[in-house]
C-alpha positions as CSV (number, residue, x, y, z in Angstrom):
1,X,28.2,-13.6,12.8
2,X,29.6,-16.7,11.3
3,X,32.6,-17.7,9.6
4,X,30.4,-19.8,7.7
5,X,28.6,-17.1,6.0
6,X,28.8,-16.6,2.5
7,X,30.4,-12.9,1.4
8,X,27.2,-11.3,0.8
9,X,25.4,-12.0,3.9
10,X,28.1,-9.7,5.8
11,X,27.0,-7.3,3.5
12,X,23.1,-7.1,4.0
13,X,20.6,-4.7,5.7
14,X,17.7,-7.0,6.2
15,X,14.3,-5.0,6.4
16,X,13.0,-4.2,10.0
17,X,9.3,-4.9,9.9
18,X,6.8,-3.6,11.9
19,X,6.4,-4.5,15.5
20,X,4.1,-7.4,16.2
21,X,3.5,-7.1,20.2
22,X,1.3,-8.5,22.4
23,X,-0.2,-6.3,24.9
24,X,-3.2,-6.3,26.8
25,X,-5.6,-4.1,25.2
26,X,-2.9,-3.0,22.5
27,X,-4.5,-0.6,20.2
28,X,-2.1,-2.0,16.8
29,X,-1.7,1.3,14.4
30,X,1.9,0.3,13.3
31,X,1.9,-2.1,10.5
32,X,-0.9,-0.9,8.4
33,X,-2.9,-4.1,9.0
34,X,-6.9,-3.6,7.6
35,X,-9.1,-3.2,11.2
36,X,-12.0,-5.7,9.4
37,X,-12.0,-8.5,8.8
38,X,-11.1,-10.6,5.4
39,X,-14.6,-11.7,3.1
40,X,-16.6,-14.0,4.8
41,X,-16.9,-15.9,1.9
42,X,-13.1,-16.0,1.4
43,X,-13.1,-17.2,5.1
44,X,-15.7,-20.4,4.4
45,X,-13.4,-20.9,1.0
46,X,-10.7,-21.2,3.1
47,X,-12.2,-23.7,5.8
48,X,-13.7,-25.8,3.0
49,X,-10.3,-26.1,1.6
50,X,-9.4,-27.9,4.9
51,X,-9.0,-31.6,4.4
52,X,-7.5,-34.9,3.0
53,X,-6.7,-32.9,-0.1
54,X,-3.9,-30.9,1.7
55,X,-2.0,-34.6,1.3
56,X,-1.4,-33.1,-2.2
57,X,0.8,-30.9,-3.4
58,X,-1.0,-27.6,-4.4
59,X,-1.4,-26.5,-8.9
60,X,1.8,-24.9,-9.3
61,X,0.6,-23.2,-12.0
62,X,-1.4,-21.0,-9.4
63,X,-4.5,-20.9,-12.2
64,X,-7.7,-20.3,-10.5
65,X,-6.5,-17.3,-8.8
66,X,-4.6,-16.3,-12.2
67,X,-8.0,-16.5,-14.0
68,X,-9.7,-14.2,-10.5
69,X,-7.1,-12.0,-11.1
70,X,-7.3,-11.7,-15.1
71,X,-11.5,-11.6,-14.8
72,X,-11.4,-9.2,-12.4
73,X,-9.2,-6.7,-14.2
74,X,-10.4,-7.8,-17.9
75,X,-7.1,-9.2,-18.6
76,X,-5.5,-13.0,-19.5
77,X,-3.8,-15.7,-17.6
78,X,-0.6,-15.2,-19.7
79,X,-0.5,-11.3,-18.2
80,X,-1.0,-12.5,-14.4
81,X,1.8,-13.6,-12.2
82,X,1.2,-14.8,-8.3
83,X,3.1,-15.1,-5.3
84,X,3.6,-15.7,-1.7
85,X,2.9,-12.2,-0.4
86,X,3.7,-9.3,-2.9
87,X,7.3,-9.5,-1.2
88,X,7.9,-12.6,-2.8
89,X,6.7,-10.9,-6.2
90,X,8.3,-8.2,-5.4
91,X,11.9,-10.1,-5.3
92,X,11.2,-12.0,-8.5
93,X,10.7,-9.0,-10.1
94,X,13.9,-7.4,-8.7
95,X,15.6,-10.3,-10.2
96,X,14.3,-11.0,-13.3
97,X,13.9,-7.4,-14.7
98,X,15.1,-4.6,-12.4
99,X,19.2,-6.5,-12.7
100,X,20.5,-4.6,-15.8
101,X,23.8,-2.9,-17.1
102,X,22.8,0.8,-16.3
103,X,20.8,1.6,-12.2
104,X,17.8,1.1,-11.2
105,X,16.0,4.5,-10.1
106,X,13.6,4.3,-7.4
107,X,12.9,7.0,-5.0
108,X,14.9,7.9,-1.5
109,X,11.6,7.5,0.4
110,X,9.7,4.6,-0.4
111,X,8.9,1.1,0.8
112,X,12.2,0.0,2.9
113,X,12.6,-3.5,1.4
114,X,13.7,-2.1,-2.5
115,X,17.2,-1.0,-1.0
116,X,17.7,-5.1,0.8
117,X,16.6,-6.4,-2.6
118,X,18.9,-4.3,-4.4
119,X,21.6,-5.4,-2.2
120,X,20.3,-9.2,-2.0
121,X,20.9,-8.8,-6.1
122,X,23.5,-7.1,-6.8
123,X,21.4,-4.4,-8.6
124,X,23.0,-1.0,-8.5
125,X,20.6,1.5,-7.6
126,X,20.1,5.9,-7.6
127,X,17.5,6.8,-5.1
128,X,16.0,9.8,-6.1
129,X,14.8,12.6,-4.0
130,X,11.7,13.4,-3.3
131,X,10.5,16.8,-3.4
132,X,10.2,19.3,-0.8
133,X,6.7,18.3,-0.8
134,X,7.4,14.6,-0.5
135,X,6.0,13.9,-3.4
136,X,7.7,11.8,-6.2
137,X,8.2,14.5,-9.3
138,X,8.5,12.3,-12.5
139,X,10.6,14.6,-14.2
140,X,13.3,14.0,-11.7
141,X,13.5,10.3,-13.6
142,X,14.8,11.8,-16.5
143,X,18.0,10.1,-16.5
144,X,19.5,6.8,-18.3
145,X,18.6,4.1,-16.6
146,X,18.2,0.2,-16.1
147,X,15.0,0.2,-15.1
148,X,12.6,2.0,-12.7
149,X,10.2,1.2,-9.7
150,X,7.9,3.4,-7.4
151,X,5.4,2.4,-4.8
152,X,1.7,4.3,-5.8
153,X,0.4,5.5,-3.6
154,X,4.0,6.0,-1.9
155,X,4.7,4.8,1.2
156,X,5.2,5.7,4.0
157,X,4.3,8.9,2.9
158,X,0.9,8.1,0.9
159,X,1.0,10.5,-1.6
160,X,-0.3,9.1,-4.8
161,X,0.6,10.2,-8.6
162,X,-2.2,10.6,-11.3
163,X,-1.9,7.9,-13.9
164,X,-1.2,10.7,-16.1
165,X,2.3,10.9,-14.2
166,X,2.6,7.2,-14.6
167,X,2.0,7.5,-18.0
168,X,4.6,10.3,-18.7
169,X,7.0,7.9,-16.8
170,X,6.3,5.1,-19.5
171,X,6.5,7.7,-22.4
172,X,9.7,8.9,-21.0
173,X,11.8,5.6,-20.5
174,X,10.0,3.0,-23.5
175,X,12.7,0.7,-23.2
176,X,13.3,0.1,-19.8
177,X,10.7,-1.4,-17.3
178,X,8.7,0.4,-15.0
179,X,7.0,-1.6,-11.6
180,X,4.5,0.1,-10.4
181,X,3.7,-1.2,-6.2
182,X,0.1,-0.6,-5.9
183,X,0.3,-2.1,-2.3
184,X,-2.2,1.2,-1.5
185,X,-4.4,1.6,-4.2
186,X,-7.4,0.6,-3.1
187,X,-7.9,3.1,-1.0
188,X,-8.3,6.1,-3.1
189,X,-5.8,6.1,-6.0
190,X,-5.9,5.1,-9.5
191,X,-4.3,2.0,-10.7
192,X,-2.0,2.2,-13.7
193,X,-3.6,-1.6,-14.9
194,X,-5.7,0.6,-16.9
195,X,-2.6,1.4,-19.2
196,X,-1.2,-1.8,-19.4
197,X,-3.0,-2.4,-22.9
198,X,-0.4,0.5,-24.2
199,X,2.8,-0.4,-22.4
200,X,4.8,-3.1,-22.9
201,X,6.8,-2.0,-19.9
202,X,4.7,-1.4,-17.4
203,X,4.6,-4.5,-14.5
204,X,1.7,-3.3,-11.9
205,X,2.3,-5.5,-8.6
206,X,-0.5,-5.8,-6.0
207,X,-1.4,-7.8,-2.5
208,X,-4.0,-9.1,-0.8
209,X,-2.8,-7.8,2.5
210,X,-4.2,-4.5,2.4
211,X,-7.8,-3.9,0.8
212,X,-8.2,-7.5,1.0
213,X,-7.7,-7.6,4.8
214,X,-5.8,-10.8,4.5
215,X,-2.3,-10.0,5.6
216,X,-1.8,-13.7,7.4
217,X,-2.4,-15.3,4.4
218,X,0.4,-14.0,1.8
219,X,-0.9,-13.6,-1.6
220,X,0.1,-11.1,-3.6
221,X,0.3,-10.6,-7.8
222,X,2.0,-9.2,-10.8
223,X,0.2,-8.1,-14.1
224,X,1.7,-6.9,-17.2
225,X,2.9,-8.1,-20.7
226,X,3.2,-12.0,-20.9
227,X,6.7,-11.8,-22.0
228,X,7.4,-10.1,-18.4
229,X,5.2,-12.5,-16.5
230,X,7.2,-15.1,-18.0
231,X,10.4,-14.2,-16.8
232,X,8.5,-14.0,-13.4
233,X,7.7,-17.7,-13.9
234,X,11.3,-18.6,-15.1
235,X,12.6,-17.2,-11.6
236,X,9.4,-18.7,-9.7
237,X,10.1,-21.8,-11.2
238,X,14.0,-21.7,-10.3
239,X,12.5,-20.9,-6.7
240,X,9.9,-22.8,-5.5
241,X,7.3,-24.2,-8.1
242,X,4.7,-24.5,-4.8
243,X,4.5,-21.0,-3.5
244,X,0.7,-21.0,-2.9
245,X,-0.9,-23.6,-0.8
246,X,-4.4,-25.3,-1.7
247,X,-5.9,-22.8,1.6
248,X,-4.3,-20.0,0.3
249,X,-5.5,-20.6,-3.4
250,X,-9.0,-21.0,-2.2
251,X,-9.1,-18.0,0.1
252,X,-7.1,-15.4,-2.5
253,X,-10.0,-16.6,-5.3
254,X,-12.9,-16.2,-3.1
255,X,-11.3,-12.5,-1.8
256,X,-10.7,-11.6,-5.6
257,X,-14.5,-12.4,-6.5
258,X,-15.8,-10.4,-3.4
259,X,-15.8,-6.9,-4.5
260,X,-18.0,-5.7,-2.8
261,X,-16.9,-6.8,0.7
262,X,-13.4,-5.2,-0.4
263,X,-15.3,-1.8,-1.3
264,X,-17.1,-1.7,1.6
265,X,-14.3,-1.9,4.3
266,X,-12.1,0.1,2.1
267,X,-15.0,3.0,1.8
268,X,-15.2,2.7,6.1
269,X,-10.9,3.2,6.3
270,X,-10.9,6.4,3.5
271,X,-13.8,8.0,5.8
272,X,-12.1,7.5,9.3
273,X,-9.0,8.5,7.4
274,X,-10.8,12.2,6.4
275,X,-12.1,12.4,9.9
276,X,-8.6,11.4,12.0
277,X,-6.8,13.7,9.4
278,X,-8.9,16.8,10.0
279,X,-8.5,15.7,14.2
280,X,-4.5,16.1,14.1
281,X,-4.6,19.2,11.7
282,X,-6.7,20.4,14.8
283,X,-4.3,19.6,17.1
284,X,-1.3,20.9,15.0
285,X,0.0,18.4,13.4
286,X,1.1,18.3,9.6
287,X,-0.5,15.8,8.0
288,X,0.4,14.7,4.2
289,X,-2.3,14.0,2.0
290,X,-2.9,10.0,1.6
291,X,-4.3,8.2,-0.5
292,X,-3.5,5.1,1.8
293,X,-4.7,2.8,4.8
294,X,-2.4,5.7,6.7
295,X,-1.2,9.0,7.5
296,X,2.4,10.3,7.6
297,X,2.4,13.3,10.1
298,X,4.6,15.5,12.4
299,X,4.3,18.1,14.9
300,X,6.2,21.2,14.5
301,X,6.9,21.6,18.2
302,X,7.2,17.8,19.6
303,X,9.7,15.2,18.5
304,X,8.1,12.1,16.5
305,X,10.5,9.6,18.6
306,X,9.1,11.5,21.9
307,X,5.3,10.9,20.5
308,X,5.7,7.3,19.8
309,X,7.0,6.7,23.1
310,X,4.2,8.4,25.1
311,X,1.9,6.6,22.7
312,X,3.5,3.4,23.1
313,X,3.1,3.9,27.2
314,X,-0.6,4.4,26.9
315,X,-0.7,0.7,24.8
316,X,-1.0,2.6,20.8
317,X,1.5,1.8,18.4
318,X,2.4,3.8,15.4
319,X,5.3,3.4,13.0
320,X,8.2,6.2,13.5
321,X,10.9,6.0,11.1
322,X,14.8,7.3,11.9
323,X,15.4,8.2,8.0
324,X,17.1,11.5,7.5
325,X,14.2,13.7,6.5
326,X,11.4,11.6,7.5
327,X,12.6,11.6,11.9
328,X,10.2,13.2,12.5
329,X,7.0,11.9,11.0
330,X,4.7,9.3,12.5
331,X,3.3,6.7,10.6
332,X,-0.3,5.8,11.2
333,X,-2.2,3.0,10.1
334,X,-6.3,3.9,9.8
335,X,-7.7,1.6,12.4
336,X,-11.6,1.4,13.4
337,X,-13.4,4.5,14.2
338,X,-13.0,3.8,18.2
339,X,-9.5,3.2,18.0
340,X,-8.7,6.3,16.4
341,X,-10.8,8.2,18.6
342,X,-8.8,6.6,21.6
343,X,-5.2,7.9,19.2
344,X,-7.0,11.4,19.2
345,X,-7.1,11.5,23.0
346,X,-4.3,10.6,23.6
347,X,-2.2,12.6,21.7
348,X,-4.5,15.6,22.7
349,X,-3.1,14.4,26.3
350,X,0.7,14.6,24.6
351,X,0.7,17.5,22.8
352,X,-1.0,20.1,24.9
């Protein structure tokens, strides 16, 4: 603590991320990284990118993975926004539209970092509960409001809502914006860009960390109406006009364009994810249905805190969050089939 912080720095609760530790022979289920690798072709994009060029500043303007973005999702330039990491879109958007007279409403379980942006901001803020089943129930939104975000599928929970949720949403609240974080989707959800030709509301942000498997590279994106992508560019621009590098741009195009790599690996993490679901329902663990690149589960007769612990002493790592409500649920990331095999022995080892 220094006396030469400004005010609201005292005031902050900066987000814990996940644990990034080195052990030998560390099985890393903790941060929902992808366990395969990014495209290869995104890879050799990358590496071409490498050379005297990098002496130049990188197109602000972001275009060529604006125009993968728009082609890939039959939309324009003018509707696609991009960013370092979905983070950095992600705090844009909490300053440019979610800042308004009347609270934002977001959900009481969700993605960790909405509650530091709302205090970074300024931006008053309702959580609102979830439901008994830890599910967000759309009709509990049915209050005035500033504006409105949700993470879909949810996390950490994973529970995904129908587009016909996300749609009532939209119907419900025409005049206020509605973000939809589809950090998840590819991994068995629906994405609400289908209904962005209806609703002039409706921002849909995604990254390339997840299905993409390029979490070390930061890329992330915003789609939605033109006039809210360009007060995304107005606070970019305010920001940092460079927020892509030329290796980044190359890599996020050639990742975009490869569909079928990004099917592929996604397809192998919602399979392992049926079979290490159906293992800890066999071992007694509750285990929420997700519609992620995790799980979310407890045990009814062992502490969650305890679990991580003996996990974390046989070199596994899994997420295990302190929130009222949620103490006792583990959070686990959907690594390769081996490594969750080698989670399913050990916790038989725990638990029995």
């Amino acid at each position: 603590m220094s006396r030469f912080w400004s005010d609201i720095v005292h005031e902050l609760t900066p987000y814990t991320p996940g644990e990034q530790v080195r052990m030998p022979n560390l099985i890393k289920l903790n941060t929902n990284e992808n366990p395969y690798g990014p495209s290869p072709k995104a890879v050799a994009a990358m590496q071409a990118a490498v050379g005297d060029s990098l002496r130049l500043y990188s197109d602000p303007a972001n275009a060529t993975v604006k125009d993968a973005v728009a082609k890939r999702f039959g939309l324009t330039r003018e509707q696609v926004f991009v960013g370092n990491s979905s983070d950095e879109v992600l705090a844009h958007t909490f300053h440019a539209l979610l800042k308004h007279d009347k609270p934002l409403l977001c959900p009481d379980i969700s993605y960790s970092f909405y509650p530091t942006y709302c205090s970074l901001y300024g931006i008053e803020a309702v959580q609102v509960p979830l439901n008994v089943r830890f599910e967000i129930d759309v009709a509990d939104y049915a209050q005035p409001c500033g504006a409105i975000i949700i993470a879909n599928p949810n996390a950490p929970t994973g529970i995904a809502l129908p587009l016909s949720q996300i749609e009532a949403l939209l119907d419900a609240h025409p005049d206020q914006v509605v973000v939809v974080d589809e950090a998840y989707v590819d991994f068995g959800a629906d994405s609400a860009i289908a209904l962005l030709d209806r609703y002039d509301n409706l921002l849909v942000v995604q990254t390339l960390s997840k299905s993409r498997s390029l979490a070390g590279l930061r890329v992330g994106f915003a789609v939605g109406h033109p006039d809210l992508i360009a007060g995304l560019e107005r606070v970019k621009n305010s920001f940092n006009c460079y927020p892509l590098g030329q290796v980044a741009q190359a890599g996020a195009v050639a990742a975009i364009e490869d569909a079928a790599h990004m099917a592929r690996t996604s397809q192998a993490i919602i399979t392992t994810r049926a079979w290490l679901t159906a293992r800890m329902v066999e071992l007694g663990f509750e285990v929420l249905p997700s519609q992620a690149n995790f799980i979310f589960a407890r045990h009814p007769r062992h502490d969650g805190a305890g679990i991580a612990a003996a996990l974390r002493e046989r070199a596994i790592l899994v997420r295990h969050f302190k929130q009222a409500r949620i103490d006792q649920f583990l959070r686990i990331s959907i690594g390769t089939d081996a490594e969750c095999a080698a989670l399913i022995d050990a916790l038989k080892a725990i638990v029995f």
